[in-house]
LOBA-158794 format. One record per residue (C-alpha): residue number from 1; x, y, z. Coordinates in nm, 4 decimals, decimal comma, m for minus. Example, Ala and Ser with C-alpha at 12.3 -4.5 7.8 and 13.67 -1.06 7.14 Angstrom:
BEGIN
[1 [1,2300 m0,4500 0,7800]]
[2 [1,3670 m0,1060 0,7140]]
***
This chain:
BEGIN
[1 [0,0000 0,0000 0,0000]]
[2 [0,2746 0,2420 0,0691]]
[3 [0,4891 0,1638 m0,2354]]
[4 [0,1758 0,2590 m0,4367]]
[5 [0,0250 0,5910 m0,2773]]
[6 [0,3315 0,7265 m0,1627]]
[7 [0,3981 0,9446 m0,4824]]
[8 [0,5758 1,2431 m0,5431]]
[9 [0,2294 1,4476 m0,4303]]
[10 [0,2262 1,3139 m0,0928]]
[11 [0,3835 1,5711 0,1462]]
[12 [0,3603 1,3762 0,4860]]
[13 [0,2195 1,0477 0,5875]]
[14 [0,1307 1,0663 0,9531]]
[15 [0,0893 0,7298 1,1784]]
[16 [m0,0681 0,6785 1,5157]]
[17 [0,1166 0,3414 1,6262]]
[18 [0,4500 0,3048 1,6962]]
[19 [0,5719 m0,0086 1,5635]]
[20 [0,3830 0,0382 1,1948]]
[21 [0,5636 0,3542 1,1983]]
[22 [0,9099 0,1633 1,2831]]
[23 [0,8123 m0,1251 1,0166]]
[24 [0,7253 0,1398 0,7277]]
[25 [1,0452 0,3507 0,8118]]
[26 [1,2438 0,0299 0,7922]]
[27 [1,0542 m0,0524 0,4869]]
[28 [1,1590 0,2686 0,2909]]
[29 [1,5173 0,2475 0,3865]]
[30 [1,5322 m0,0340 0,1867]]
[31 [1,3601 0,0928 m0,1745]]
[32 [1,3404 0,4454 m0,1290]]
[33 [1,5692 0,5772 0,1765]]
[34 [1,4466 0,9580 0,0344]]
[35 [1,0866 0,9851 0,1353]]
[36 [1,1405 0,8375 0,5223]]
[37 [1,1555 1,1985 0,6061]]
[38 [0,7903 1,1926 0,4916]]
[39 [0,6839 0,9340 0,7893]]
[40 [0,5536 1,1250 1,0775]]
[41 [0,4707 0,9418 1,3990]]
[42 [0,1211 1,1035 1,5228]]
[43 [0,1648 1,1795 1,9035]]
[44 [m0,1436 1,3918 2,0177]]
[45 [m0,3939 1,2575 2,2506]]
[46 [m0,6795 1,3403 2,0075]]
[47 [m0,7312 1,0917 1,7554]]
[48 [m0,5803 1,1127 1,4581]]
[49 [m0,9468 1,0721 1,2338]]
[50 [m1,0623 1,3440 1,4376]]
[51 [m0,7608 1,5509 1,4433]]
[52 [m0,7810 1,5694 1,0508]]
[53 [m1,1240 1,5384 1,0023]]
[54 [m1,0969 1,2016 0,8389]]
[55 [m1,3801 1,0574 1,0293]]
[56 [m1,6688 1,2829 0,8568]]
[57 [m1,4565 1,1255 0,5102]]
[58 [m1,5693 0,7849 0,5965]]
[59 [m1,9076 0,8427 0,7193]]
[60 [m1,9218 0,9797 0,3316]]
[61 [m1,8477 0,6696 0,1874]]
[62 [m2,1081 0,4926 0,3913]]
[63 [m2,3670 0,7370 0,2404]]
[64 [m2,5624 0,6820 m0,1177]]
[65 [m2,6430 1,0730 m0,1520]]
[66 [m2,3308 1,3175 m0,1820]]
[67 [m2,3950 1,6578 m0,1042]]
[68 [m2,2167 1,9637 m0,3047]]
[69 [m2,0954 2,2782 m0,2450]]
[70 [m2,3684 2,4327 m0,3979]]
[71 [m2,6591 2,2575 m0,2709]]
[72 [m2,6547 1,9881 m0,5490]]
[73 [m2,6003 1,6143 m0,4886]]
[74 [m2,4990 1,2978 m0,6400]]
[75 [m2,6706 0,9773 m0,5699]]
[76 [m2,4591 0,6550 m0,5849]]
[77 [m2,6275 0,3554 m0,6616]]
[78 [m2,4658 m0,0082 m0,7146]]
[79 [m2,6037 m0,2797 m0,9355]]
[80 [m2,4626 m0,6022 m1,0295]]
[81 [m2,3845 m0,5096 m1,3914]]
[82 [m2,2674 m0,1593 m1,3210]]
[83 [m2,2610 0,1394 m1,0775]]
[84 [m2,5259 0,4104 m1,1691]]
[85 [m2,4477 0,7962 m1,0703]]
[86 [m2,7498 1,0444 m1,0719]]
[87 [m2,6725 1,4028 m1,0596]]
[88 [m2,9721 1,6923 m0,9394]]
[89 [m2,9622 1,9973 m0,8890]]
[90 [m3,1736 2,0035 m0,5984]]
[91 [m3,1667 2,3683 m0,3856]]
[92 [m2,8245 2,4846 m0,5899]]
[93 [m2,7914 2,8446 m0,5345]]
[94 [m2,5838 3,1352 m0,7013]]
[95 [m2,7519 3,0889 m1,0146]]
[96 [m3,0666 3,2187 m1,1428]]
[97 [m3,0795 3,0726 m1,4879]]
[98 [m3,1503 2,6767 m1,5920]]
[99 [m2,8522 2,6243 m1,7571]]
[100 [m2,6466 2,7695 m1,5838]]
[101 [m2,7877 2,5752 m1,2506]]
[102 [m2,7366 2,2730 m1,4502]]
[103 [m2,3404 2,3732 m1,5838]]
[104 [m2,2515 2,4571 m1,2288]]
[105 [m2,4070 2,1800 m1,0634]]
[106 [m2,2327 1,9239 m1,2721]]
[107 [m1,8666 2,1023 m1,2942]]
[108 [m1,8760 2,0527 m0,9030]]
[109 [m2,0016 1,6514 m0,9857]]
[110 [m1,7571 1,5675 m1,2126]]
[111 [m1,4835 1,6891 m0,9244]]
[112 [m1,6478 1,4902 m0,6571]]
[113 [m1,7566 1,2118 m0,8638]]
[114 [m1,3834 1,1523 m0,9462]]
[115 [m1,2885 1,2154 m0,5792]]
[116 [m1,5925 0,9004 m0,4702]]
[117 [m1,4662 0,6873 m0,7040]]
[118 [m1,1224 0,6741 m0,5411]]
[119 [m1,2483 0,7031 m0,1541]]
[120 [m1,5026 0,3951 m0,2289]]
[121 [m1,2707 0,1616 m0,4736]]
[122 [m1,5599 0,1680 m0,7591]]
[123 [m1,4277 m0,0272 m1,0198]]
[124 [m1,5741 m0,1995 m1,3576]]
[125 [m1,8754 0,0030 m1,5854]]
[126 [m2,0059 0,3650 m1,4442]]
[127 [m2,2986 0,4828 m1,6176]]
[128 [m2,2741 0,9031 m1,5159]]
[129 [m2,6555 1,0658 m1,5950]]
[130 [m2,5573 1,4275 m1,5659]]
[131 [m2,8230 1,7193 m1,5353]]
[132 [m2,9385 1,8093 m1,9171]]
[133 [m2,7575 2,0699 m2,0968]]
[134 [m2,8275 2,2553 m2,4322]]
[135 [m2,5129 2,4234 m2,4365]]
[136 [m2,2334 2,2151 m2,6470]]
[137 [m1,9659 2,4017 m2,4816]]
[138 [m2,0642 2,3526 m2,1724]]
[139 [m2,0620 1,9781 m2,2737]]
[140 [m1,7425 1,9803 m2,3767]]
[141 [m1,6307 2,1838 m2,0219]]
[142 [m1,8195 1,9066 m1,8245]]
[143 [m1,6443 1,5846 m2,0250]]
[144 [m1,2740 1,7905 m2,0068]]
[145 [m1,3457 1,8268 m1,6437]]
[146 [m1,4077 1,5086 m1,4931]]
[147 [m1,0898 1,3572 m1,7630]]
[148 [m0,9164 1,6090 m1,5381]]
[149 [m1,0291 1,5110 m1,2442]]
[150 [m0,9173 1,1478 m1,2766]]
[151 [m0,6017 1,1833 m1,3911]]
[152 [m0,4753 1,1525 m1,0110]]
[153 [m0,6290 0,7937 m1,0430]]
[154 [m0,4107 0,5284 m1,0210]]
[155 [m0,6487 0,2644 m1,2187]]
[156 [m0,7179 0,2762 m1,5233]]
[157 [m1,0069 0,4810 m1,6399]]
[158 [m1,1692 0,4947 m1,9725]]
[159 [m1,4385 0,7589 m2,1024]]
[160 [m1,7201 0,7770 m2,4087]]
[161 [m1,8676 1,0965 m2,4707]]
[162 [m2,1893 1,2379 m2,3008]]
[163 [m2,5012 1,1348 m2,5355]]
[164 [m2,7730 1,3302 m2,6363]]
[165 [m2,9777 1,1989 m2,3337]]
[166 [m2,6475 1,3544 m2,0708]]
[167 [m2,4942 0,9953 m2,0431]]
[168 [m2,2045 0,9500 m2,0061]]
[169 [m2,0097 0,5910 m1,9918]]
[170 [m1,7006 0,5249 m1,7985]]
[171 [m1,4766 0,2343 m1,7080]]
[172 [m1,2741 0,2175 m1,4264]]
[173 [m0,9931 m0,0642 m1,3607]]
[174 [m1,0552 m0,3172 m1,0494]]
[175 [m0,7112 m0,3175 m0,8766]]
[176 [m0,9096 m0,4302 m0,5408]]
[177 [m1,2280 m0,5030 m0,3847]]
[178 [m1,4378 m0,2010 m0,3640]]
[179 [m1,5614 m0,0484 m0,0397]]
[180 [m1,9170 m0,1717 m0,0208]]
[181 [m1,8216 m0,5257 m0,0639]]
[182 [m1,5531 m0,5730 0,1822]]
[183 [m1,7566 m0,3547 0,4295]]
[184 [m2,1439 m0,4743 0,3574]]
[185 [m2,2794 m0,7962 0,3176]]
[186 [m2,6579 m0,8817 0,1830]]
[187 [m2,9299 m0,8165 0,4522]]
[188 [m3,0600 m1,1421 0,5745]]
[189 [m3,3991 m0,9793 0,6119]]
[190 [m3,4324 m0,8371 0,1916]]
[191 [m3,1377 m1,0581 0,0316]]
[192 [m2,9837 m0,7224 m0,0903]]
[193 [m3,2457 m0,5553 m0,3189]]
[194 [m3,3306 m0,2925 m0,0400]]
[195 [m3,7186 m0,3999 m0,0142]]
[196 [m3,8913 m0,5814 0,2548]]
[197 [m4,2907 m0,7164 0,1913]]
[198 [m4,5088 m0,5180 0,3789]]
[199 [m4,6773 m0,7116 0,7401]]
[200 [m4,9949 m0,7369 0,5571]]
[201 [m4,8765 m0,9375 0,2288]]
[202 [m4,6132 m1,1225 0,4552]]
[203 [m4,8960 m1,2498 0,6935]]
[204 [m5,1480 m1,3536 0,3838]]
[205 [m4,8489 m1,5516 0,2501]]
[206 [m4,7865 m1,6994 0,5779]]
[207 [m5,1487 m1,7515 0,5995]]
[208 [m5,1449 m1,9244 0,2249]]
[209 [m4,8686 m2,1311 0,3738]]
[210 [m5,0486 m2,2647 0,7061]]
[211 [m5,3290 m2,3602 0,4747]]
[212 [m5,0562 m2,5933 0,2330]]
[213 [m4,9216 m2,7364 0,5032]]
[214 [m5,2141 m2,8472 0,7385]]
[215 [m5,3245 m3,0710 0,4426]]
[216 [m5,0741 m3,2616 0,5026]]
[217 [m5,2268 m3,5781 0,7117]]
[218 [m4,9748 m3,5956 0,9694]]
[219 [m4,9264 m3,2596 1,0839]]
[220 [m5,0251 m3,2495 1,4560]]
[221 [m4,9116 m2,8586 1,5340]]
[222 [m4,8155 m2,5891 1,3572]]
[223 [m4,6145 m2,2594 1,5146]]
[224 [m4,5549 m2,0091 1,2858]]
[225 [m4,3592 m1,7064 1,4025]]
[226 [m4,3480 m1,4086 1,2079]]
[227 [m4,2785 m1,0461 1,2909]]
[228 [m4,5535 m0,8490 1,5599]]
[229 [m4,7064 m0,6583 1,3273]]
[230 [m4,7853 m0,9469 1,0365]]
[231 [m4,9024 m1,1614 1,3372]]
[232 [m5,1373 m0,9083 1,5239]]
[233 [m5,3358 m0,9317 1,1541]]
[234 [m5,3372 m1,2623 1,1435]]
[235 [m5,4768 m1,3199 1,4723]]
[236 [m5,7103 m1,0109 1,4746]]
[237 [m5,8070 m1,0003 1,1066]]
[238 [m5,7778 m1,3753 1,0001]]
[239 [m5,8832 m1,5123 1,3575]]
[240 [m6,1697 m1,7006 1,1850]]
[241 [m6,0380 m1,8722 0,9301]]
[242 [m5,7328 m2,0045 1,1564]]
[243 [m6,0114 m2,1794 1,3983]]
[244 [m6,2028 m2,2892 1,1150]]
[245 [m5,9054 m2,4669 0,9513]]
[246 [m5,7516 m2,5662 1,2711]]
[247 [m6,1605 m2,7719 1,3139]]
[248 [m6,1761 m2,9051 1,0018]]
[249 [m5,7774 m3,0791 1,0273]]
[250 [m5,7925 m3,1441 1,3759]]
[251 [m5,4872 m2,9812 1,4014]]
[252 [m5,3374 m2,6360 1,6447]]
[253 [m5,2274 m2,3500 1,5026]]
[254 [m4,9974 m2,1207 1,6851]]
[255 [m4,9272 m1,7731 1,6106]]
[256 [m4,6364 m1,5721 1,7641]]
[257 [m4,5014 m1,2694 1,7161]]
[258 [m4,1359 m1,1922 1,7214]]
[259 [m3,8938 m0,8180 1,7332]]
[260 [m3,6624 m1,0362 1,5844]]
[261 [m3,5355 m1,0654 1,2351]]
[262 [m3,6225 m1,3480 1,0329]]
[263 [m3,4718 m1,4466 0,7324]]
[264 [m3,7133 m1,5367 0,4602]]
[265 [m3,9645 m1,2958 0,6717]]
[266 [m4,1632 m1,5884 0,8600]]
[267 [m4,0794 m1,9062 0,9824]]
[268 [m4,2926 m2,2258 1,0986]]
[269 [m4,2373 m2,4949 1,2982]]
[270 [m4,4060 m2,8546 1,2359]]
[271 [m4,5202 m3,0705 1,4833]]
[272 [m4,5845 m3,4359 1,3328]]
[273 [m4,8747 m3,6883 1,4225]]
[274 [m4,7373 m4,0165 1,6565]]
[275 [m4,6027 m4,2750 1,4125]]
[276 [m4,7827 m4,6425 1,4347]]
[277 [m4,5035 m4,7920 1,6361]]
[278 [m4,4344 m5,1813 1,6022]]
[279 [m4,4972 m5,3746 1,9257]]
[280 [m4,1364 m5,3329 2,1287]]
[281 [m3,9830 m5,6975 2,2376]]
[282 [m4,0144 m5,5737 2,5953]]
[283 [m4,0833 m5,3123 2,8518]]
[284 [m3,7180 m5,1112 2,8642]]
[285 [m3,7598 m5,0997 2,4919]]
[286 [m4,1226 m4,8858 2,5121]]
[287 [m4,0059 m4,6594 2,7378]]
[288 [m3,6748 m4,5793 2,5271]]
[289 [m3,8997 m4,5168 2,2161]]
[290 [m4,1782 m4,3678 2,3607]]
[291 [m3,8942 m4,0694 2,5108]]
[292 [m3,6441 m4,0820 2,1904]]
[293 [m3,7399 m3,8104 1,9643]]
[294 [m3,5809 m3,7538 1,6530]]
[295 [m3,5856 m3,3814 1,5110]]
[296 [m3,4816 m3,3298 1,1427]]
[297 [m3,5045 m2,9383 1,0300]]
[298 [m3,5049 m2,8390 0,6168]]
[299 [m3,4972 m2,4597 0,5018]]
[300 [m3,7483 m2,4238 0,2249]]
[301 [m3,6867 m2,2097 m0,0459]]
[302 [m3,8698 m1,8250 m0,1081]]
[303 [m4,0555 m1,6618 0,2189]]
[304 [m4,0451 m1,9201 0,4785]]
[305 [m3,8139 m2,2011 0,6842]]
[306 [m3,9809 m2,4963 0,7881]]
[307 [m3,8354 m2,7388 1,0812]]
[308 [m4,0383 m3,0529 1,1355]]
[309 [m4,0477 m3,3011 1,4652]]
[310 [m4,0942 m3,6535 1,3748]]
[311 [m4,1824 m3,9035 1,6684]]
[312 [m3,9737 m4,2535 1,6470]]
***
């Protein structure tokens, strides 16, 4: 990491512990004995993010909407087959007319677009929808701008021109995992697309679910636990047709609510019917198979787990 960001536009490289400070000194003396005079051991008792106001830096990168100077914003949005960048213009100030607004606005984009890519280690296709512009020029100014801005970018970056609809396509090299996927991983709760079913759908497909699964001629019990909200309708909107099907199976149906998260959104438990045992060569035997239980769990695929208790 130090052979590659310590360039000829670093002026000082300050480090809080003592031994990386001794290890990177020691490293330098070996391939570049000139810039150990740029390693600075950080001794105040404030820390050093908050000394050099690093810490609001990161709590940027953790953010999808960017502000700007002006009152603009970027929004930064990762997909699977690319990373999408939406400029607006949203409260910008200074400027009266729409073109202007729009010329300013993405001028101060293409600087901290360039400056985002680095901090969060965006790599592979950027698709860049900057705010509409009539002026060629100013076109021309934007594209010349953020080519600029770049050019302090170690990977590779590669640039087509901004369309007719204010496109415009970049590449950037991967030279290592990006920020959001060494520091995120996919919600349990929405699997990573950023949406959970509301309580009211995710009870009527529990609901839907119950009514599958009580058909099924052994079933003794059924517990399905699902989050408070999905479960209060169930048991004060659906309260009838619970004790209606739990009559006609001859089965129980238990409902509980949960602050927990679930993965899949609900789960259910299932409680089998006593197996027709064989008769048991003597007493000792009864009693050991009348206490064994055996308890075999399978995850079903979509909005639900299942886990079923078989008697043996």
């Amino acid at each position: 990491y130090i052979r590659d960001y310590l360039t000829s536009d670093i002026d000082e490289v300050f480090i809080d512990n003592r031994e990386v400070y001794h290890n990177i000194k020691a490293f330098l003396k070996k391939i570049s004995p000139s810039q150990q005079k740029l390693i600075k051991l950080y001794r105040r008792k404030e820390p050093i993010f908050v000394h050099f106001g690093i810490e609001e830096e990161v709590e940027s990168i953790y953010k999808r909407e960017v502000r700007l100077p002006s009152g603009g914003y970027i929004v930064i949005d990762r997909t699977e087959a690319l990373t999408s960048i939406d400029i607006n213009s949203g409260r910008s100030k200074g400027e009266r007319h729409i073109e202007a607004t729009a010329y300013k606005t993405n001028l101060e984009a293409a600087d901290e677009i360039a400056r985002q890519l680095r901090l969060r280690d965006i790599g592979g296709l950027i698709v860049i929808d900057f705010i509409d512009m009539i002026d060629e020029k100013h076109k021309r100014n934007v594209q010349r701008r953020i080519m600029e801005a770049v050019k302090k970018d170690k990977a590779h970056v590669e640039f087509s021109r901004i369309s007719i609809f204010g496109l415009l396509e970049m590449s950037r090299e991967r030279i290592r995992q990006s920020f959001s996927e060494s520091m995120y991983e996919k919600c349990d709760k929405c699997f990573g697309t950023g949406c959970v079913k509301p309580p009211v759908v995710l009870a009527m497909m529990a609901l839907r679910r119950l009514q599958f699964l009580a058909y099924k001629s052994d079933v003794k019990t059924i517990t399905c636990t699902l989050p408070i909200e999905s479960a209060n309708y169930l048991i004060n909107k659906k309260r009838n047709e619970i004790i209606s099907l739990e009559k006609h199976r001859q089965i129980t149906i238990n409902i509980v609510g949960t602050t927990k998260s679930i993965c899949g959104g609900f789960g259910i438990d299932l409680e089998k019917k006593d197996d027709h045992l064989k008769p048991p060569a003597n007493k000792k035997q009864t009693k050991m198979r009348r206490t064994r239980r055996r308890t075999t769990t399978k995850t079903i695929k979509g909005d639900s787990t299942e886990s079923e208790s078989k008697s043996s």
